[in-house]
C-alpha positions as CSV (number, residue, x, y, z in Angstrom):
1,X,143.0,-40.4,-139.0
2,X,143.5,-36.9,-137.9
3,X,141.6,-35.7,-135.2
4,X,139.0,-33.5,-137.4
5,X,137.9,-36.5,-139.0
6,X,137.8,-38.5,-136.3
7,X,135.1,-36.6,-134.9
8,X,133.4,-36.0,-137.6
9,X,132.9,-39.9,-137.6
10,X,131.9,-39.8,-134.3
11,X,129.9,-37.0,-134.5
12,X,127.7,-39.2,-137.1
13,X,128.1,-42.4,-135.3
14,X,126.4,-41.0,-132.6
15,X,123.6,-39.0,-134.4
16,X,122.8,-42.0,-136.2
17,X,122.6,-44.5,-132.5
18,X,120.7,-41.9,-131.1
19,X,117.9,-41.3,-134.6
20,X,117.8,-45.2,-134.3
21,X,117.4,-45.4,-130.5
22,X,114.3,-42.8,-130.8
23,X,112.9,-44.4,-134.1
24,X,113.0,-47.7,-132.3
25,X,111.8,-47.2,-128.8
26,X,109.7,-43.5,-128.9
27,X,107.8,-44.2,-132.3
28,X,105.2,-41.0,-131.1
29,X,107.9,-38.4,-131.2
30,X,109.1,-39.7,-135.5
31,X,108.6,-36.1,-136.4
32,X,110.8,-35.0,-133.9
33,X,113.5,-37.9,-134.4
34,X,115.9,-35.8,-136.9
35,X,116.2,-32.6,-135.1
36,X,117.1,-34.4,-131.3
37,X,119.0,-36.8,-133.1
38,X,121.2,-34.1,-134.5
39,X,121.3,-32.0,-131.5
40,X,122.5,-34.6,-128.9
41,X,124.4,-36.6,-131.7
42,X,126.4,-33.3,-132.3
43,X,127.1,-32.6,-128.7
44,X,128.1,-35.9,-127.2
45,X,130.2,-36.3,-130.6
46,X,131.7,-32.7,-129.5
47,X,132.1,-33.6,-125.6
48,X,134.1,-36.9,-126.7
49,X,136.1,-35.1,-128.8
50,X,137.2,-32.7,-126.3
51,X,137.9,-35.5,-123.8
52,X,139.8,-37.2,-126.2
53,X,141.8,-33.5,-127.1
54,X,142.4,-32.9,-123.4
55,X,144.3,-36.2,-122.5
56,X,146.3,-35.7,-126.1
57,X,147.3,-32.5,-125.5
């Protein structure tokens, strides 16, 4: 896997844990639940891919 795709696959990996993880525990904020999800699914999928490009390179 290149790196690209890798992070796009962790990128959605980690906007899907996060929708589930609201959906599941914070029922109240279900409205809400896409846009956060994306948000901090995005950036911690982002920040590990940087880590990960940093010890590579």
């Amino acid at each position: 896997m290149t790196r690209l795709l890798l992070n796009l696959v962790l990128m959605g990996i980690a906007t899907l844990a996060i929708y589930w993880l609201i959906t599941a525990f914070v029922p109240t904020m279900g409205t809400y639940a896409i846009p956060i999800s994306l948000l901090l699914g995005i950036t911690l999928g982002f920040f590990i891919y940087i880590t990960i490009d940093n010890r590579i390179g």
